[in-house]
Backbone as numpy.savetxt, mean C-alpha at the origin, in Angstrom:
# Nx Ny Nz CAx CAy CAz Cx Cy Cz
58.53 -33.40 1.81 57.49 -32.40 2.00 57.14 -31.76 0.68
57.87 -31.50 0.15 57.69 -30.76 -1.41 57.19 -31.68 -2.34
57.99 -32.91 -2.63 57.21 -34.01 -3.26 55.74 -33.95 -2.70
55.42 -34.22 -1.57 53.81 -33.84 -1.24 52.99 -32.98 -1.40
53.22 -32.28 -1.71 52.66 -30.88 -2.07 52.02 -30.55 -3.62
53.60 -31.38 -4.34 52.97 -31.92 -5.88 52.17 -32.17 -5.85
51.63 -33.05 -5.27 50.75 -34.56 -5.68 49.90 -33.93 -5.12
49.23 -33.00 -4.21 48.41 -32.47 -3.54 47.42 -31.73 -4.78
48.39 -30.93 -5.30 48.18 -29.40 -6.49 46.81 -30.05 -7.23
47.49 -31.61 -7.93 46.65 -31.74 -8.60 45.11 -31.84 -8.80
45.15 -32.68 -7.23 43.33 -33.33 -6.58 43.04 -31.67 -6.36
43.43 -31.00 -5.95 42.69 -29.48 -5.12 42.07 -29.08 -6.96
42.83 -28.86 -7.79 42.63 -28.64 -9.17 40.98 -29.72 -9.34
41.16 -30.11 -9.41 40.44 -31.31 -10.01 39.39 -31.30 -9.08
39.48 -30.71 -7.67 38.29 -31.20 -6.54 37.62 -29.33 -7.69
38.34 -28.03 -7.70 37.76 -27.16 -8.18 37.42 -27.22 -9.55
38.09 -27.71 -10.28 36.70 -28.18 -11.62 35.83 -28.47 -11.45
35.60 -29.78 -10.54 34.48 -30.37 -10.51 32.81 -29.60 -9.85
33.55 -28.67 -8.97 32.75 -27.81 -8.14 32.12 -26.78 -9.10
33.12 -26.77 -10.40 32.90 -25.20 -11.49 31.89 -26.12 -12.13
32.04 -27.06 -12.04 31.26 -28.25 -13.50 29.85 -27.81 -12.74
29.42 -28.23 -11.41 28.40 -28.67 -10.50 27.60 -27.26 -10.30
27.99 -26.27 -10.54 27.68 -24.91 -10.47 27.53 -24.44 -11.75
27.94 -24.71 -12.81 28.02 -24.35 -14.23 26.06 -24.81 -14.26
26.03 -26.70 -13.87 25.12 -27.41 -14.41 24.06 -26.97 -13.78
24.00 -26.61 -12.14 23.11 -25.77 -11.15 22.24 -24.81 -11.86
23.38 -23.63 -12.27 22.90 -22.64 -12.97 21.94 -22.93 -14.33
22.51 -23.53 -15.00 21.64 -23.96 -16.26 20.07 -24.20 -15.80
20.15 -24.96 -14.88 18.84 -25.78 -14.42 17.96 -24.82 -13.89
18.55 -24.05 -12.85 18.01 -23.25 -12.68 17.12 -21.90 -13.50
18.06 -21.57 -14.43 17.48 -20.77 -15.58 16.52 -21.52 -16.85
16.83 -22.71 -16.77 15.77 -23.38 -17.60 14.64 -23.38 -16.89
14.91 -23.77 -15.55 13.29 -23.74 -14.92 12.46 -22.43 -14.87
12.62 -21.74 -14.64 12.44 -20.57 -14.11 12.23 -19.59 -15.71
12.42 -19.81 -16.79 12.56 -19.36 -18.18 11.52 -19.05 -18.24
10.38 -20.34 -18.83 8.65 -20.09 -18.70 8.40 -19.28 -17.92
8.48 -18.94 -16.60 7.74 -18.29 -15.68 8.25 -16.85 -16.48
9.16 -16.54 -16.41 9.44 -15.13 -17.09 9.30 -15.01 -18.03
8.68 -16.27 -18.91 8.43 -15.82 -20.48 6.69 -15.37 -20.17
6.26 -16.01 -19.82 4.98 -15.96 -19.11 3.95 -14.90 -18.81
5.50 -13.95 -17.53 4.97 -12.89 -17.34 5.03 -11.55 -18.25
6.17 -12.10 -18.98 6.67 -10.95 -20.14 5.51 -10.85 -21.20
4.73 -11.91 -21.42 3.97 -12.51 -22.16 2.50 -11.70 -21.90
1.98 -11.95 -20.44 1.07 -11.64 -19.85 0.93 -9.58 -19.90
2.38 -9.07 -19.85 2.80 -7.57 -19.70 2.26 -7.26 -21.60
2.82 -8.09 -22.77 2.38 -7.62 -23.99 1.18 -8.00 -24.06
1.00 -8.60 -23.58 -0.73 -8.89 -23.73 -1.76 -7.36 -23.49
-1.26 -6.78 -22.59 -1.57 -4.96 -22.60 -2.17 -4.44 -24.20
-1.61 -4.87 -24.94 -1.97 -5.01 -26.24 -3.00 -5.13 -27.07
-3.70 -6.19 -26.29 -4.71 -7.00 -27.11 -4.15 -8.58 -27.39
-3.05 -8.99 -27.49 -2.53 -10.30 -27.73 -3.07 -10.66 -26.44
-3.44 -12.10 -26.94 -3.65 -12.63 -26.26 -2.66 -14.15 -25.48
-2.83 -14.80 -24.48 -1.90 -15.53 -23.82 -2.58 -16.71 -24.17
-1.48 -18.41 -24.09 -1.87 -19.31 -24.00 -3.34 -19.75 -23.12
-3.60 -19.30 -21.97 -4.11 -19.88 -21.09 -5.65 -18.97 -20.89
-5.40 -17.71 -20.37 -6.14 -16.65 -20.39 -6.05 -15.05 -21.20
-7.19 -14.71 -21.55 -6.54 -13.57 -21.78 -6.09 -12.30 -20.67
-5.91 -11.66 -21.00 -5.24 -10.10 -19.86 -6.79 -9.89 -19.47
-7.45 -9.44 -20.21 -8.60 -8.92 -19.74 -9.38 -9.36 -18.50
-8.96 -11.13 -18.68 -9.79 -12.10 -18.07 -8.97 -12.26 -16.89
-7.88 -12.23 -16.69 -6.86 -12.28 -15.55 -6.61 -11.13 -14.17
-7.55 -10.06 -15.28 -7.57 -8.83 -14.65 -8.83 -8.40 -13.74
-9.64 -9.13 -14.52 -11.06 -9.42 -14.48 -10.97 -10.44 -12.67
-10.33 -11.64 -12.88 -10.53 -12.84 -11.96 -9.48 -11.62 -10.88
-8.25 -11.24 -11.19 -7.76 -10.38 -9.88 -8.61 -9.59 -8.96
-9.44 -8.72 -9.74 -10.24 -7.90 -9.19 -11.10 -8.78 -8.19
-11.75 -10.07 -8.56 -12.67 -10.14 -8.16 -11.86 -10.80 -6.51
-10.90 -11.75 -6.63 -10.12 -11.99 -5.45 -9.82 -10.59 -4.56
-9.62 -9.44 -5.30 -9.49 -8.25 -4.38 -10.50 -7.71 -3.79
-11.78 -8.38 -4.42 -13.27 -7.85 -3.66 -13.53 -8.97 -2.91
-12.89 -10.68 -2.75 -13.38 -11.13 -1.42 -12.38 -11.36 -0.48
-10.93 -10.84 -0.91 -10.18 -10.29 0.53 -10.92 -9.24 1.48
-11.25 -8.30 0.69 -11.40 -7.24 1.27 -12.78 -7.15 2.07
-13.39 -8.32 1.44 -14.92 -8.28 2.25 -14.62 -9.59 3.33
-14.02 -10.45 3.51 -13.77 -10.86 4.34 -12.34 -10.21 5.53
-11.72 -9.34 4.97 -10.74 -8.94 5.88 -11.34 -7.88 6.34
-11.85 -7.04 6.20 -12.88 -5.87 6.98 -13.44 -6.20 7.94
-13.02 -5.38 9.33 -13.70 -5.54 10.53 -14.07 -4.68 10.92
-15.52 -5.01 11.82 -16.34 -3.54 12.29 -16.34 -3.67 13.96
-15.04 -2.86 14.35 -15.21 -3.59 15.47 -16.48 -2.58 16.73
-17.19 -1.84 16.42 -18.04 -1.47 16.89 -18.93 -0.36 16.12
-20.43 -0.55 16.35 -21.47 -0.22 15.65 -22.25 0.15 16.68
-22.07 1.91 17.44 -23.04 2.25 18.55 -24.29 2.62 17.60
-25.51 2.49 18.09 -26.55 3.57 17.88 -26.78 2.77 16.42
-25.94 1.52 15.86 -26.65 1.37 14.84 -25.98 2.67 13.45
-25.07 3.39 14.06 -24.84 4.25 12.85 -24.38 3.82 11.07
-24.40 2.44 11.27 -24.41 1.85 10.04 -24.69 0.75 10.09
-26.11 0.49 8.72 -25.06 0.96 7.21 -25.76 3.05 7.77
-24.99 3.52 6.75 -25.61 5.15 7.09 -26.80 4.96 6.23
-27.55 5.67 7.29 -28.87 6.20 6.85 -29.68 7.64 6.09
-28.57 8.46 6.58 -28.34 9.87 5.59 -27.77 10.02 4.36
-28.15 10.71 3.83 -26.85 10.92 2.94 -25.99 11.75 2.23
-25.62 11.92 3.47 -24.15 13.37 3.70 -23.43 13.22 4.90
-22.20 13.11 4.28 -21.13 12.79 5.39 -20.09 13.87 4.94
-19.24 13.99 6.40 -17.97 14.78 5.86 -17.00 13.81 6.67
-15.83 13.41 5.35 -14.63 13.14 5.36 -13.27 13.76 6.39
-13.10 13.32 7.43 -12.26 13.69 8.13 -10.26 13.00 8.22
-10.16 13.65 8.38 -8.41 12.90 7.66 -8.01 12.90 6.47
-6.85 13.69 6.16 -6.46 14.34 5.00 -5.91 12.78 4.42
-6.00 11.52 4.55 -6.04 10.18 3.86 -7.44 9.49 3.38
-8.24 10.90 3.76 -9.70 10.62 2.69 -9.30 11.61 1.51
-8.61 12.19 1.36 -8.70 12.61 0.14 -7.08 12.19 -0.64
-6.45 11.04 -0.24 -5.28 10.67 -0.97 -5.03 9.53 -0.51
-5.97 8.85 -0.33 -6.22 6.71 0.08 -4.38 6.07 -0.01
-4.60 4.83 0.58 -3.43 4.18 0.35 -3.89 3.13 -0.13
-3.86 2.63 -1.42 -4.32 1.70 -1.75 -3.27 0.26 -1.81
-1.98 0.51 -1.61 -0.99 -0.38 -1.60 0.20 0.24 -1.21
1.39 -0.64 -1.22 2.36 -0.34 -0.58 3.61 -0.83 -1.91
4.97 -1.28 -1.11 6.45 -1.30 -2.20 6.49 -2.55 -2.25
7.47 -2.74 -3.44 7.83 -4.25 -3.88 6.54 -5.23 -4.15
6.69 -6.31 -3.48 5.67 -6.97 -3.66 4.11 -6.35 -3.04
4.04 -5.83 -2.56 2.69 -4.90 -2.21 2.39 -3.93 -3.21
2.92 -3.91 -4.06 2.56 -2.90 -5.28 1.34 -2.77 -5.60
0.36 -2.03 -6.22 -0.69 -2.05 -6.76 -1.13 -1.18 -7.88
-1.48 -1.31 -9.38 -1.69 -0.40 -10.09 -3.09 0.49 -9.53
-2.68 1.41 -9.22 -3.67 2.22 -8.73 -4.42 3.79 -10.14
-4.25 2.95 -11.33 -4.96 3.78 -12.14 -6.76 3.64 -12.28
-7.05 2.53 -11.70 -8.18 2.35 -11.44 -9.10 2.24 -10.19
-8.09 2.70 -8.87 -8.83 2.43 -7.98 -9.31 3.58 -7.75
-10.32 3.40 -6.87 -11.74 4.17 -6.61 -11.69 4.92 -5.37
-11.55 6.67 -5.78 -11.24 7.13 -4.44 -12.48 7.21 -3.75
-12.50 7.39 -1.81 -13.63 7.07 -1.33 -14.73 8.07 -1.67
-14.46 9.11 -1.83 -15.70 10.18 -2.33 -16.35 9.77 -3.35
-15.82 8.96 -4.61 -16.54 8.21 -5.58 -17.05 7.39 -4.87
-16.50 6.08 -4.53 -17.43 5.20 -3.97 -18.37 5.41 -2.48
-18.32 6.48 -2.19 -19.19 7.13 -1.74 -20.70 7.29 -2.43
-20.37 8.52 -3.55 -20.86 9.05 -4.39 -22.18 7.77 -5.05
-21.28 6.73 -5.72 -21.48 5.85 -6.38 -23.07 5.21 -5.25
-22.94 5.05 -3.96 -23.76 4.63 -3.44 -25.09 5.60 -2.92
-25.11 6.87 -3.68 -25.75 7.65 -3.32 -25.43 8.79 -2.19
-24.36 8.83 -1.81 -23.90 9.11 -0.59 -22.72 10.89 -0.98
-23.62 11.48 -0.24 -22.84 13.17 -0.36 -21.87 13.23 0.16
-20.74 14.09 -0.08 -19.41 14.11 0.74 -19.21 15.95 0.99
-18.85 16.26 2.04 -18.77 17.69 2.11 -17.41 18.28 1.03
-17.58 18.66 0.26 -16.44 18.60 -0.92 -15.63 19.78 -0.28
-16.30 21.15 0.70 -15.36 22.09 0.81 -14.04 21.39 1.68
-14.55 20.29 2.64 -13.69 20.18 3.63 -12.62 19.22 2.80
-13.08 18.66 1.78 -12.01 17.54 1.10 -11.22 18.36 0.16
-11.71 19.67 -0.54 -11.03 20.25 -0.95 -9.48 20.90 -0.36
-10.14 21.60 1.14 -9.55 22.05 1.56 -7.95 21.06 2.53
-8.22 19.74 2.65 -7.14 18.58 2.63 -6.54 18.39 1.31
-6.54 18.59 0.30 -6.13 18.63 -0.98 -5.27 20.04 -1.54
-5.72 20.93 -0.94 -4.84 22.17 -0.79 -4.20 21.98 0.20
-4.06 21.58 1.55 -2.77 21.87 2.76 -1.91 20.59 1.63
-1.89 19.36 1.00 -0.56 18.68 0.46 -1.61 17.61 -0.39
-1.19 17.54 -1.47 -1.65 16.25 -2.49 -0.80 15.24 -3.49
0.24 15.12 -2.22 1.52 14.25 -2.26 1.86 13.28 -1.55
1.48 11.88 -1.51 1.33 10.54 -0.96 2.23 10.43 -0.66
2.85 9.24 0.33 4.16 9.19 0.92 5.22 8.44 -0.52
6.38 8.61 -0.18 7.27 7.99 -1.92 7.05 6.43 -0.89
7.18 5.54 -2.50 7.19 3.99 -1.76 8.03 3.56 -2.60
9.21 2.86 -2.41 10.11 1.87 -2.80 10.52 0.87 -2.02
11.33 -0.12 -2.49 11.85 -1.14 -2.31 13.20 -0.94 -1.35
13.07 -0.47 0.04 13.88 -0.46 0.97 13.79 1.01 1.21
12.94 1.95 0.46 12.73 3.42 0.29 11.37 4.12 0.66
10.52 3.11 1.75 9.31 3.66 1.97 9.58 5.22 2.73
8.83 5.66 2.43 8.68 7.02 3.70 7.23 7.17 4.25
7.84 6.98 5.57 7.11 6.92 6.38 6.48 8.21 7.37
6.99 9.21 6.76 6.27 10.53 7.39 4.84 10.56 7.79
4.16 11.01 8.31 2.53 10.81 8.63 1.95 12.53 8.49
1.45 12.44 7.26 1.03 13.61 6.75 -0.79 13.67 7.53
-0.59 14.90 7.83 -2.28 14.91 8.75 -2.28 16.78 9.67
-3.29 17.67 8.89 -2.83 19.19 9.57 -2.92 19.00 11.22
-2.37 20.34 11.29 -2.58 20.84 12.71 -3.74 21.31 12.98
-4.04 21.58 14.50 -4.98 21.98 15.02 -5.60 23.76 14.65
-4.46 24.25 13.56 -4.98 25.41 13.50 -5.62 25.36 11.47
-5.38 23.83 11.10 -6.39 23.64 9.95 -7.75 23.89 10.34
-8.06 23.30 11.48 -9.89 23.25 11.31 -10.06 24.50 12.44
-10.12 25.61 11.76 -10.94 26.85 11.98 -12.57 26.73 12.27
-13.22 27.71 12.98 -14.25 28.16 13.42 -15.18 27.98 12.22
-14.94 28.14 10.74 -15.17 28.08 9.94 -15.89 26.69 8.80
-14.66 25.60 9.20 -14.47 24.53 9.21 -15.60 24.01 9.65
-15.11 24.04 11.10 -16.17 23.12 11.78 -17.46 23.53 11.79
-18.15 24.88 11.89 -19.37 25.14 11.46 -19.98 24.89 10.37
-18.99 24.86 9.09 -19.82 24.07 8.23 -19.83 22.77 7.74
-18.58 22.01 8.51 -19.21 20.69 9.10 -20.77 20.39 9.39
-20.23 21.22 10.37 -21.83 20.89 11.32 -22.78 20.72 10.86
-22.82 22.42 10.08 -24.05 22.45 9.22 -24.61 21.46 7.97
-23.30 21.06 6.91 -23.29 19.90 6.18 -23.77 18.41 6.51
-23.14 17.84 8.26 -23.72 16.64 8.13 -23.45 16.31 9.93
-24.05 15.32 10.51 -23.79 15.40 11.96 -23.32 13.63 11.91
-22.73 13.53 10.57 -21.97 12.09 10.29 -20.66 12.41 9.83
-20.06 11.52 10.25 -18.34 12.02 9.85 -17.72 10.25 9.65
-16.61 10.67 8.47 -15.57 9.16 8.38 -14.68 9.90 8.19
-13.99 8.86 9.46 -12.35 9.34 9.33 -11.89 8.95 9.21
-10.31 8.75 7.98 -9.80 8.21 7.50 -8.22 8.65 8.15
-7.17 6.98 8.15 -5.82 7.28 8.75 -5.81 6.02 8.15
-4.00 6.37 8.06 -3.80 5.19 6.83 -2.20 5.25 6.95
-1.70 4.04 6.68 -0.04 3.99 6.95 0.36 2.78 5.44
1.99 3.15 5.18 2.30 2.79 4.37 2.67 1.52 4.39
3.26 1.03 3.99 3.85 -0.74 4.36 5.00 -0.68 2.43
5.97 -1.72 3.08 6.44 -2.28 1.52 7.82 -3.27 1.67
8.12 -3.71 1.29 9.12 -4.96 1.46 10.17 -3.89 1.11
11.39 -4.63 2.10 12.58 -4.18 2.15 13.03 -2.77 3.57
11.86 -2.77 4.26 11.79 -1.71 5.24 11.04 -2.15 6.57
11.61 -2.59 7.80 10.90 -2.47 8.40 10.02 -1.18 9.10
8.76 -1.62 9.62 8.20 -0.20 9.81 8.71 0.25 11.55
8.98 1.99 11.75 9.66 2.62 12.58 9.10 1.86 13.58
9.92 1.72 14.81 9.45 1.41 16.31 9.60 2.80 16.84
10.20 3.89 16.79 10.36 4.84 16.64 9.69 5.92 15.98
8.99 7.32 16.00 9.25 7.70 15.38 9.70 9.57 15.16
10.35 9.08 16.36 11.32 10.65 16.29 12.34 11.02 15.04
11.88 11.79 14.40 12.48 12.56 13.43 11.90 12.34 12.17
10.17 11.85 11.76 9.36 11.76 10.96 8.41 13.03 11.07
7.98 13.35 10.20 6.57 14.39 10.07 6.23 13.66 10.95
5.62 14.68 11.94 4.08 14.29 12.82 4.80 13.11 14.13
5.50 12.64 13.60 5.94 11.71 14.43 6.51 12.40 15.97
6.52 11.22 17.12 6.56 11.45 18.48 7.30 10.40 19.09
8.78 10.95 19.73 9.44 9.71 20.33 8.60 8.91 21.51
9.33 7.73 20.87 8.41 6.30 21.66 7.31 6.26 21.44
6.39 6.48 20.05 5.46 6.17 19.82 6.02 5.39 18.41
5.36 4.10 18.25 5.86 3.52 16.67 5.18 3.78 15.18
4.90 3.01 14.46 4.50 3.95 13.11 3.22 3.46 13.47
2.37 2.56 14.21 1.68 1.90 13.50 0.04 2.85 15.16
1.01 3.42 15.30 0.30 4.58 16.60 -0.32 5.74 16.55
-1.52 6.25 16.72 -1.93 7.26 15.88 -0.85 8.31 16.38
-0.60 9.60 15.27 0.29 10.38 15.96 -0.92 11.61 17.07
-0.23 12.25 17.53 -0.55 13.56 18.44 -1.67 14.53 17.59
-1.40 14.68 15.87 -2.01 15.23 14.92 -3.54 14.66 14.79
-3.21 13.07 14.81 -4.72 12.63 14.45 -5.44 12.01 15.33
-4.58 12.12 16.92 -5.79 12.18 17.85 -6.73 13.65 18.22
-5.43 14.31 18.19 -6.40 15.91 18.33 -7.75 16.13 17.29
-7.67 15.23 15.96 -8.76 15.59 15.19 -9.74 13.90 15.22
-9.24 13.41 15.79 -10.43 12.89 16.09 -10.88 13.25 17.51
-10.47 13.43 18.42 -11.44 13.83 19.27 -12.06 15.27 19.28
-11.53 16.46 18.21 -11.63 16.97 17.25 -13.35 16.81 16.83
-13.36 15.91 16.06 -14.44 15.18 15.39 -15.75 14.81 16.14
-15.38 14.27 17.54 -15.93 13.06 18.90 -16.87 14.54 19.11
């Protein structure tokens, strides 16, 4: 039995080299492949610079992104009802309803990231099309909180920021009224890799057990029918 055991020691030795060899050579391959791609992007990040890249420049890469982000977005947009014809709008003065017209979500965590130093809040592209926005009422969503939800990588928060029913005063809504007898209302939820979103959401801002994230809360039905 012991004599066997010798003779055993050695192959187990020799079966684990070979496994260290096969994993040593794995690894290599792997980091060789994969090298370019990270030289690439490291490449593409100094390009911020003015240097320019083998292939394209930054400018031009930034340029072709954008434009893929203008025919997602015009093909993923749905209108799923148009009474009375109220658009495209025919006035031009609207008031902004939902305190996520005045602090958009333009992306989400991890791979949903988005540099958002250039995107276009809706009162500009409003603006931009000729189109008035009641500024007291967007102001006044910008004073109750002008702090977006935090987004990370297994760290979204998912609170649902949106006032109470004792934001829109007598006040409010009369000069709504008076401003525009058109309204957009804006509601908006976070998303980001590494989190699934609540099925739940008892013990969130605004949130209501057995309702999930993706449900308007109690806050922003009262203001849209509010609005109605």
């Amino acid at each position: 039995m012991d004599g066997s055991k010798r003779k055993r020691f050695p192959v187990l030795w020799l079966v684990i080299e070979i496994v260290l060899i096969a994993l040593f050579v794995t690894v290599n391959v792997v980091v060789a492949y994969f090298s370019g791609y990270f030289d690439n992007m490291y490449t593409v990040y100094e390009a911020a610079g003015g240097q320019s890249v083998a292939e394209v420049t930054y400018d031009q890469a930034i340029a072709d992104g954008n434009a893929v982000s203008e025919d997602i977005l015009e093909e993923g947009s749905v209108l799923l009802k148009n009474e009375n014809s109220v658009l495209p709008l025919k006035g031009n003065k609207v008031n902004l309803f939902g305190w996520r017209s005045s602090c958009m979500v333009f992306g989400g965590a991890g791979s949903g990231f988005v540099d958002e130093s250039n995107a276009v809040p809706l009162k500009t592209a409003l603006n931009e099309k000729g189109v008035e926005v009641n500024d007291d009422l967007l102001d006044a969503y910008t004073e109750f909180s002008s702090n977006g939800n935090a987004s990370g990588v297994g760290e979204t928060d998912f609170d649902v920021t949106e006032p109470g029913a004792d934001f829109y005063t007598d006040d409010v809504i009369a000069h709504a009224k008076e401003f525009s007898d058109t309204a957009i209302v804006t509601v908006s939820r976070m998303g980001g890799e590494g989190n699934d979103l609540p099925r739940d959401m008892a013990g969130y801002v605004n949130g209501s057990a057995g309702k999930h994230y993706l449900e308007l809360t109690d806050a922003e039905m009262n203001m849209i029918e509010l609005v109605c």
